[in-house]
C-alpha positions as CSV (number, residue, x, y, z in Angstrom):
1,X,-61.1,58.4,-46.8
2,X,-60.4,59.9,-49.9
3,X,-59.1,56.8,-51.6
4,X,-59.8,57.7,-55.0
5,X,-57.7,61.0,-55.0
6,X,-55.0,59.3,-53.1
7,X,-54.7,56.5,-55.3
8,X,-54.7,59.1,-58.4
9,X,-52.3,61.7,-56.6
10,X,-50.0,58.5,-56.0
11,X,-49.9,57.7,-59.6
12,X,-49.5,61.0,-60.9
13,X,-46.5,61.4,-58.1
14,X,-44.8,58.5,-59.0
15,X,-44.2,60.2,-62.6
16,X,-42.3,63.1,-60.9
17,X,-40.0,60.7,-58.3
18,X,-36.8,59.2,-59.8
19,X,-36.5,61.7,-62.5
20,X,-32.6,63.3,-62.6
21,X,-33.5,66.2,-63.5
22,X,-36.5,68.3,-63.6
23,X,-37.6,70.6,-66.5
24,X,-40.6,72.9,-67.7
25,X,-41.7,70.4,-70.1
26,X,-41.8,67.5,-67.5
27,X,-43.1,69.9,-64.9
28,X,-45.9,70.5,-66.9
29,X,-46.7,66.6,-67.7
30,X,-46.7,65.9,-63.9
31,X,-49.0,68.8,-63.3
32,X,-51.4,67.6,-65.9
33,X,-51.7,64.0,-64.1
34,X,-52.5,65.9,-61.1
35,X,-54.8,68.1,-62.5
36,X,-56.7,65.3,-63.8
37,X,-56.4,63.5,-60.8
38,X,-58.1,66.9,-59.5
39,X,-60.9,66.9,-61.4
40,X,-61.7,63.2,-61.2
41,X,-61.8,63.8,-57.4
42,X,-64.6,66.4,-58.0
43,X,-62.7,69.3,-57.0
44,X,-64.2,72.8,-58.0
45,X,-62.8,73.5,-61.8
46,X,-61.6,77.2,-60.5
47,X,-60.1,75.6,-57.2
48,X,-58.2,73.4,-59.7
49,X,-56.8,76.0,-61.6
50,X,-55.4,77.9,-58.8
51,X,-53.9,75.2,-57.3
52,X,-52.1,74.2,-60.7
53,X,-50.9,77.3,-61.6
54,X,-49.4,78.4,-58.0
55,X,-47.6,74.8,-58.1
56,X,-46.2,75.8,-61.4
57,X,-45.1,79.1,-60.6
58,X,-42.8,77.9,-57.9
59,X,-41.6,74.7,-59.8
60,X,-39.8,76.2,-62.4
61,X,-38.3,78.5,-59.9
62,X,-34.0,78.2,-59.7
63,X,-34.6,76.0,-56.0
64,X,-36.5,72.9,-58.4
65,X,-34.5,72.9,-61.6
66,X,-31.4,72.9,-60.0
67,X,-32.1,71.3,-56.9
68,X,-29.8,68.0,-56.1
69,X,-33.0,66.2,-55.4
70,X,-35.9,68.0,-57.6
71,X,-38.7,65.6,-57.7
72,X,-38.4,66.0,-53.8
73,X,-38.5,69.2,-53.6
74,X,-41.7,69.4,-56.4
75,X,-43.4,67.2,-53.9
76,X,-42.6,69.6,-50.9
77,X,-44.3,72.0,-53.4
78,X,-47.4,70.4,-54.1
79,X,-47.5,69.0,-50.3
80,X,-47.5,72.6,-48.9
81,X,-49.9,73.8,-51.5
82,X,-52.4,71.0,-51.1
83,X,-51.8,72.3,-47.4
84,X,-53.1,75.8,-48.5
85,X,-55.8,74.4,-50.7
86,X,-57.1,72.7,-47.0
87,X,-56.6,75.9,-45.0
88,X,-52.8,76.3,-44.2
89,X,-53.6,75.8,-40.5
90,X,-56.1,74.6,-38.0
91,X,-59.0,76.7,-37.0
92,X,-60.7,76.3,-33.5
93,X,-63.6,77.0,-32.4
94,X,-63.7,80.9,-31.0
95,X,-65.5,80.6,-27.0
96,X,-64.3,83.9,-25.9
97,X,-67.7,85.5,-24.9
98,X,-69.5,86.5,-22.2
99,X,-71.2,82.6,-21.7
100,X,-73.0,81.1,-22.9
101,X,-70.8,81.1,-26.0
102,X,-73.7,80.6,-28.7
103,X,-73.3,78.2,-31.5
104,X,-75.9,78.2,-34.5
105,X,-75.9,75.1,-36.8
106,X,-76.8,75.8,-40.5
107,X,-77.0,73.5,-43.3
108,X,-79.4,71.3,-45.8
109,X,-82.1,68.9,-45.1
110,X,-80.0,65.4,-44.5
111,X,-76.5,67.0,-44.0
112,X,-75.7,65.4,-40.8
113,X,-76.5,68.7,-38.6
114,X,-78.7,66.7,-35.5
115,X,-75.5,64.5,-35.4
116,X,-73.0,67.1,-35.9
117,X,-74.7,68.9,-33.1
118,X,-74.6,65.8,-30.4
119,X,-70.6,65.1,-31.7
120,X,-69.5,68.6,-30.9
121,X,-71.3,68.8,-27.7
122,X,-69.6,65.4,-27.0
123,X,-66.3,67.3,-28.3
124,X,-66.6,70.3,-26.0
125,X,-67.4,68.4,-23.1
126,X,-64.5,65.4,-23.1
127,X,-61.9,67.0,-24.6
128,X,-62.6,70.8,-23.5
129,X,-64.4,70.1,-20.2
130,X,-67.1,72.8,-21.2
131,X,-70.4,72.6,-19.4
132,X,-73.1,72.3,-22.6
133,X,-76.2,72.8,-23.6
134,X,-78.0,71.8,-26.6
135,X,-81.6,73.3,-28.3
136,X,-83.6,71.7,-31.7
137,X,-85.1,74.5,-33.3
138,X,-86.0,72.8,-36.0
139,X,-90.1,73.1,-35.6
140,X,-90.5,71.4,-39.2
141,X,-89.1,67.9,-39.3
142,X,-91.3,64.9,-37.6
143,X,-89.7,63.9,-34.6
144,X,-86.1,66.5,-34.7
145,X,-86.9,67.2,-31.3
146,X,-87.0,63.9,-29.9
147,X,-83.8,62.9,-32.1
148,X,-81.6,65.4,-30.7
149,X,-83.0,64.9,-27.3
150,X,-82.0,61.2,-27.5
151,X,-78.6,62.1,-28.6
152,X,-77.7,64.5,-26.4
153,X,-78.4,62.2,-23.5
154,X,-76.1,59.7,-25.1
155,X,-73.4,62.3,-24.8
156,X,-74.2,63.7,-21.2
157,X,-75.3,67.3,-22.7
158,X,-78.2,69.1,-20.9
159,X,-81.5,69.1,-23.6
160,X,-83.4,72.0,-23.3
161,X,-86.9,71.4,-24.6
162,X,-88.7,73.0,-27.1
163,X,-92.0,72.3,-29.2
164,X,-93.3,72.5,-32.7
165,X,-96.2,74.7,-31.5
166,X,-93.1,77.3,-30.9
167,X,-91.5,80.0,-32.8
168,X,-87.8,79.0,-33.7
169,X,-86.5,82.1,-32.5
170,X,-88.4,82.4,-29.8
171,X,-86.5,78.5,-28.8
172,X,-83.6,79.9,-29.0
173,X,-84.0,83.2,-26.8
174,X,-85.3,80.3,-24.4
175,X,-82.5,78.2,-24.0
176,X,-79.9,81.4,-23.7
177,X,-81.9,82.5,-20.4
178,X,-82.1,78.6,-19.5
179,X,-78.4,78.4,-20.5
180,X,-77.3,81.9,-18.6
181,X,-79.0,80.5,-15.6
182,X,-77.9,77.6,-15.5
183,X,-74.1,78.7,-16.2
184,X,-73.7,76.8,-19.2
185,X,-70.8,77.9,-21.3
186,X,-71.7,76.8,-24.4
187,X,-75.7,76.3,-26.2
188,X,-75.4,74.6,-29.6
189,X,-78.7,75.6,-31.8
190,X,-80.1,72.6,-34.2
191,X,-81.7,74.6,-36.7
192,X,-84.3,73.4,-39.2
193,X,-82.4,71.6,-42.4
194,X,-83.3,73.1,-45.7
195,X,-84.2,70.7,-48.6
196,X,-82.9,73.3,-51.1
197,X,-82.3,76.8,-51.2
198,X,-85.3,78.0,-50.0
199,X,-85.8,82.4,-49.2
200,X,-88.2,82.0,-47.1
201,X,-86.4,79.5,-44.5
202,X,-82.9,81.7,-45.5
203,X,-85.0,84.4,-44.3
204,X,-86.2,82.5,-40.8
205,X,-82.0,81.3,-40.1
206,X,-80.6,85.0,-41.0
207,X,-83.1,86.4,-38.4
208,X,-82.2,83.8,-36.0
209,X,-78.5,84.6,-36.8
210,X,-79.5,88.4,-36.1
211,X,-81.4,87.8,-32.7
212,X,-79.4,85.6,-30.9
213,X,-76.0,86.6,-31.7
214,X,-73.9,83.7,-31.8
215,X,-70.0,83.4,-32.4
216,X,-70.2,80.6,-33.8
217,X,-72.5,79.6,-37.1
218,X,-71.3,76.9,-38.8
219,X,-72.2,74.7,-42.1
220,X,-72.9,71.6,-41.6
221,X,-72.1,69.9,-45.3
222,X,-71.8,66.4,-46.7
223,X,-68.2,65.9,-47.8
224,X,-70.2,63.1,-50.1
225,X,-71.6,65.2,-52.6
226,X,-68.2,66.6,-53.8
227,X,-68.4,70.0,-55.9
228,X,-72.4,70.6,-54.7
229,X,-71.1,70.9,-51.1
230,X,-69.0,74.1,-51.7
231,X,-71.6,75.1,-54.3
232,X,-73.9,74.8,-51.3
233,X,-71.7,76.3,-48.7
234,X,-71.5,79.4,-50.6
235,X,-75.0,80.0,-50.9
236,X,-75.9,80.0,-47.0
237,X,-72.1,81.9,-46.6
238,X,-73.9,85.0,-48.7
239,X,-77.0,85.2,-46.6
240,X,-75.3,84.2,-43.1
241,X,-71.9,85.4,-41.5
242,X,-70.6,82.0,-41.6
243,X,-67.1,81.3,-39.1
244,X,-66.8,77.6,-40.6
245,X,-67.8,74.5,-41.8
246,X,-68.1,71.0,-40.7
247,X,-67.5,68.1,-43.3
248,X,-69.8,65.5,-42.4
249,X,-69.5,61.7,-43.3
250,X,-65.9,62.4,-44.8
251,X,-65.5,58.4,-43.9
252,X,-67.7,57.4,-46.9
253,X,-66.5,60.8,-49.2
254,X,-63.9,58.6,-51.4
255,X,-62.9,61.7,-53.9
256,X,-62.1,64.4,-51.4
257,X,-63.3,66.9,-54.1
258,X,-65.7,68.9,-50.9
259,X,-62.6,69.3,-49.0
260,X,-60.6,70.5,-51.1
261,X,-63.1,73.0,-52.9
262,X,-65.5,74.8,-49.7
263,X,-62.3,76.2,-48.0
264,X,-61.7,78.1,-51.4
265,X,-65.2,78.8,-53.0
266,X,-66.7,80.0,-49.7
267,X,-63.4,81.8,-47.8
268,X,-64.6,80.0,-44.4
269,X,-62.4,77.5,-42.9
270,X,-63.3,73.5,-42.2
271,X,-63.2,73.4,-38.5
272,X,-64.0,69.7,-37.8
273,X,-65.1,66.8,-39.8
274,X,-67.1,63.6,-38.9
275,X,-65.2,60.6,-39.1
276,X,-67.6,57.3,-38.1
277,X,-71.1,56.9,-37.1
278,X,-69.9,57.2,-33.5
279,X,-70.6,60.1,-31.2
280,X,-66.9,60.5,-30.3
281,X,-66.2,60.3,-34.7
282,X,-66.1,64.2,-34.7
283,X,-62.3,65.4,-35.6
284,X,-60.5,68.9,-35.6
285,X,-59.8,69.9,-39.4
286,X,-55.8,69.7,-39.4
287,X,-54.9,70.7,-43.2
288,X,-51.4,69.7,-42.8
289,X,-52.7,66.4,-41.9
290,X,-55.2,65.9,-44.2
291,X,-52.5,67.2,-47.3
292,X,-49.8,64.2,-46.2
293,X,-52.3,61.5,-45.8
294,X,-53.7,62.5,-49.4
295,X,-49.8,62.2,-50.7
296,X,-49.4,59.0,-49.1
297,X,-47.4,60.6,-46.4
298,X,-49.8,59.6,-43.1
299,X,-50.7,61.0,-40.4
300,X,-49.0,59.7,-37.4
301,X,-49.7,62.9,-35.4
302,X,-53.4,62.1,-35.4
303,X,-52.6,58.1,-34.7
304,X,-50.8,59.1,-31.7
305,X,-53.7,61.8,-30.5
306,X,-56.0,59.0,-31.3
307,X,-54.0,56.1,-29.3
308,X,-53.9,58.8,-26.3
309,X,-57.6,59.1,-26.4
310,X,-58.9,55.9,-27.1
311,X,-56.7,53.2,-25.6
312,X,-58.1,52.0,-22.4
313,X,-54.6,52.3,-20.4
314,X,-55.5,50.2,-17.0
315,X,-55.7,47.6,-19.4
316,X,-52.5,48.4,-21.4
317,X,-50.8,48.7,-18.6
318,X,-51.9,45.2,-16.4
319,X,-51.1,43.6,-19.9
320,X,-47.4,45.5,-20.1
321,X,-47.7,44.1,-16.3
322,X,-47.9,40.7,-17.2
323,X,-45.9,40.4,-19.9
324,X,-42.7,41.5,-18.1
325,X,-43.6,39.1,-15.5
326,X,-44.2,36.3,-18.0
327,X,-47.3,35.3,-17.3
328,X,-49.2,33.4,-20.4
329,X,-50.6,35.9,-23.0
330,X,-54.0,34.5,-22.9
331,X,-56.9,34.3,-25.3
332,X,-59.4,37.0,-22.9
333,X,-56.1,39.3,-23.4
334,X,-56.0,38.8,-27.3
335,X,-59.7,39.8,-27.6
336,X,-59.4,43.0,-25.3
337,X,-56.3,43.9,-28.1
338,X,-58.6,43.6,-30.9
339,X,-61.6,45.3,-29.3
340,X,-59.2,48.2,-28.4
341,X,-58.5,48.0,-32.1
342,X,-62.2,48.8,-33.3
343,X,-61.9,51.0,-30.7
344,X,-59.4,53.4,-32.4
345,X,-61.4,52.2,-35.6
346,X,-60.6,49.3,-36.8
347,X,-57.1,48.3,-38.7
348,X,-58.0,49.8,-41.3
349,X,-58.6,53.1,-39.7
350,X,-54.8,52.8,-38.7
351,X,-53.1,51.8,-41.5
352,X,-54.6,55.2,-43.4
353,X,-53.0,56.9,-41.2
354,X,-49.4,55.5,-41.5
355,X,-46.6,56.6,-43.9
356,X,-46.2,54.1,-47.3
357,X,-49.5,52.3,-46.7
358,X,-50.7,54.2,-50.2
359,X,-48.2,51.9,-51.7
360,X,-49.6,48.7,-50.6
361,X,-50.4,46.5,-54.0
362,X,-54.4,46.3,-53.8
363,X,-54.7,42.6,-53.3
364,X,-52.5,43.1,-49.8
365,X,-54.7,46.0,-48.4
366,X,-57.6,43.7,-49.3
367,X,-56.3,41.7,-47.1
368,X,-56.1,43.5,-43.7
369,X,-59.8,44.6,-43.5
370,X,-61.8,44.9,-40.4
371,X,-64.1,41.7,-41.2
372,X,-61.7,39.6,-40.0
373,X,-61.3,41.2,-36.6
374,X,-65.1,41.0,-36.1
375,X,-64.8,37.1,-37.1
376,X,-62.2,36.7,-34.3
377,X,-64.1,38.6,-31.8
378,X,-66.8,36.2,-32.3
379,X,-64.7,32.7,-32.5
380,X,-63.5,33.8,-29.1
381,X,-67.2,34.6,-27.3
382,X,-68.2,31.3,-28.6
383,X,-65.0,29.6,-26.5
384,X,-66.0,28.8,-22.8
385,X,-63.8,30.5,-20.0
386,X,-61.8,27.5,-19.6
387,X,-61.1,26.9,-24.0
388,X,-60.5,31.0,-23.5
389,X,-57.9,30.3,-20.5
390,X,-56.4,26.9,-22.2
391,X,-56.7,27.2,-25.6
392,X,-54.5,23.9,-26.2
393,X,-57.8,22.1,-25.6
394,X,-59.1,23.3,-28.9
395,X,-59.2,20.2,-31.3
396,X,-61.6,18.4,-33.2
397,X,-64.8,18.3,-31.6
398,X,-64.5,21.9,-29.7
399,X,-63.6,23.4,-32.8
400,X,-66.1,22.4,-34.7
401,X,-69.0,23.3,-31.8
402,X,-66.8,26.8,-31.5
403,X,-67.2,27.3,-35.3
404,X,-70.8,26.6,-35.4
405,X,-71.2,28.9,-32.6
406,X,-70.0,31.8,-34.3
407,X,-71.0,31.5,-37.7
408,X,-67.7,30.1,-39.1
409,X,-66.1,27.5,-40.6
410,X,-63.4,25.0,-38.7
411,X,-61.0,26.4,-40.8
412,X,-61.2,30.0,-40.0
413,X,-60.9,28.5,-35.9
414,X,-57.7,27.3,-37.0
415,X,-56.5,30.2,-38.5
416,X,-57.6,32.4,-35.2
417,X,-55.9,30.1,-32.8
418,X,-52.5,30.5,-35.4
419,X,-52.4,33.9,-35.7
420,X,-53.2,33.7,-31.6
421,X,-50.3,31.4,-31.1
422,X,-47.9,33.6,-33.2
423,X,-49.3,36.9,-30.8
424,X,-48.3,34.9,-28.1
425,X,-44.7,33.6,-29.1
426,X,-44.2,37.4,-29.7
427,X,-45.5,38.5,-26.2
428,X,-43.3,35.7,-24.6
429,X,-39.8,38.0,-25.9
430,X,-41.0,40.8,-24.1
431,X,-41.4,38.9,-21.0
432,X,-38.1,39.2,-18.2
433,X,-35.0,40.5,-19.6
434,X,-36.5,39.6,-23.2
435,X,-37.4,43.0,-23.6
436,X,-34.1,44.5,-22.3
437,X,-32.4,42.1,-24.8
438,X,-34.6,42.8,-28.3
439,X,-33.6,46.6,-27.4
440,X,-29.8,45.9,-26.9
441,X,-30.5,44.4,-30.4
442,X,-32.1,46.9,-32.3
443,X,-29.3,49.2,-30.5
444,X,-26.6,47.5,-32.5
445,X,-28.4,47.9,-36.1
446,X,-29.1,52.3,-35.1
447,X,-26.2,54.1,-36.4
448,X,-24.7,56.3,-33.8
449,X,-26.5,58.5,-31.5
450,X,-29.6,56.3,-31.7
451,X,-32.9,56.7,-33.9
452,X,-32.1,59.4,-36.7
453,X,-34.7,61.6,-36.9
């Protein structure tokens, strides 16, 4: 996510850090890295601007030039307006209406919106414990209907049904009786996705907009095609009253340059973005967030949220369970560690969101890559239960049936059951009084008072 604007953020960074003292004229080299680093990102050339010129403004303030430590300071600068840039602070979703709290989906022809509209129903129901309906009123695209019907089963939403014999409108006024009688407390409307700017289907969304009154009508954009996303945005913001937008496939978008540019071309703020192909890949916009892990800085907040979420913790603990007791660390409990892994998304996933992993040489990232998970996943299925429960048997002839089994070479067997044995030495310290022991050590190396913070 957004690897090329990190990656060109971190070099023009760099410039600034180490330097003894700050000036105007070195101010103004560092900003011209970043600006370019801006622009290569496909950020809007006015967002650019602004951002440039308010970073300057406050860097050759008294607090930088004489600061004990300037470049850190500059990069507290550009940090917190990168921050500003995003949005400055979250925004949520606004439910407080008379239900059901009406949301209206807007955006073009391939955005994401069908999706969008199953993740956020998904969204509403896990993590808000809302009661949700879902309507297609998109009348004009073979099969919609079916697609979000599918979709929203997946997610345990109620589909209210429509037809392409119907008036889109007309759907909508539908499902708000269906969805008032059946004390729903939210209705998420699919509308019909425009292949370009079209007045007459402008026309058909603004007089849905009109008629069924929702709070909520947000812009489904593809964080993918950079400056043409805010361009877009601010189109549908002058004929509808949007309230947000949602940044779809933000996974794949590898400048950041719609990100940074909607929140400031249209006035509206990013409310969520879509993170994966999964239904649960559908994540609150926090700008603060999204500004360190551009600088290199992480996100551990959302790591954490994520581990909360997503780790299966009857497993975590029996595991914790055994360990302490010392039972064998066994090859069944390695693989239910690395599916809990692509779980949370994979290491890769992770590692973006942990501070220093920008600085990684190239060949070292390369390295850790989710390919190799998948590869040990299937080494393992290919084991029978009694290889998975004694793995010691593994030699010659076994590995060779285990690696034609899965697709691999004998080598890359050997390398599984390595990295397995290491896993497994490791667990082994934690087990009795191990664990009491490794924290007596660490203890020693804190300075006083325990972890600084």
């Amino acid at each position: 996510m957004f690897d090329n604007l990190k990656d060109n953020l971190a070099k023009s960074i760099q410039k600034i850090k180490g330097q003894a003292t700050l000036s105007e004229d070195n101010i103004a080299d560092a900003m011209r890295e970043v600006r370019i680093a801006l622009l290569e990102a496909d950020v809007a050339l006015p967002v650019v601007k602004a951002f440039i010129e308010q970073v300057k403004a406050r860097a050759i303030g008294e607090d930088v030039l004489t600061s004990l430590k300037p470049d850190q300071v500059l990069i507290k600068i550009v940090k917190e307006e990168l921050t500003n840039t995003l949005g400055s602070s979250i925004q949520t979703l606004d439910l407080s209406t008379q239900p059901p709290a009406v949301i209206l989906m807007a955006g073009l022809q391939g955005a994401g919106k069908t999706t969008s509209t199953a993740k956020l129903a998904k969204y509403l129901i896990e993590r808000e414990h809302k009661k949700v309906m879902v309507v297609s009123a998109d009348v004009y695209r073979p099969a919609a209907i079916e697609q979000l019907q599918t979709v929203a089963e997946q997610v345990g939403a109620e589909f209210f049904p429509s037809s392409v014999i119907d008036d889109p409108i007309s759907i909508g006024e539908s499902a708000i009786k269906a969805a008032k009688k059946g004390f729903y407390d939210v209705l998420i409307v699919d509308t019909a996705g425009r292949l370009a700017i079209d007045d007459a289907m402008m026309q058909e969304i603004k007089g849905m907009q009109q008629k069924l009154k929702p709070i909520e009508t947000l812009f489904v954009v593809d964080a993918m095609t950079g400056q043409d996303a805010a361009n877009t945005a601010k189109a549908f913001s002058e004929i509808l009253n949007l309230t947000g937008v949602i940044l779809t496939k933000v996974d794949g978008d590898a400048r950041g340059g719609a990100a940074l540019s909607v929140r400031n071309i249209v006035g509206k703020p990013i409310k969520f973005m879509g993170v994966g192909e999964k239904m649960d890949a559908l994540e609150p916009f926090h700008p603060d967030r999204i500004a360190s892990s551009i600088l290199g800085m992480g996100d551990v907040l959302s790591l954490v949220e994520e581990i909360e979420r997503k780790v299966d913790k009857k497993k975590a603990d029996q595991l914790a369970q055994k360990v302490r007791k010392g039972q064998r660390f066994s090859l069944i409990d390695f693989k239910d560690q690395l599916l809990q892994m692509q779980n949370m998304g994979g290491m890769s996933a992770m590692m973006d969101k942990l501070p220093g992993m920008g600085n990684l040489p190239t060949n070292i990232k390369n390295q850790v890559n989710d390919k190799s998970t998948d590869k040990m996943i299937a080494i393992i299925n290919s084991m029978t239960k009694k290889e998975r429960k004694f793995p010691q048997l593994i030699k010659g002839s076994r590995k060779r049936r285990i690696a034609v089994g899965s697709g691999n070479e004998i080598q890359d067997v050997t390398r599984m059951l390595k990295q397995f044995n290491q896993m497994q030495k490791m667990m082994k310290k934690f087990s009795g009084k191990g664990m009491m022991k490794m924290m007596n050590r660490l203890q020693g190396k804190m300075p006083p008072g325990g972890m600084p913070f």
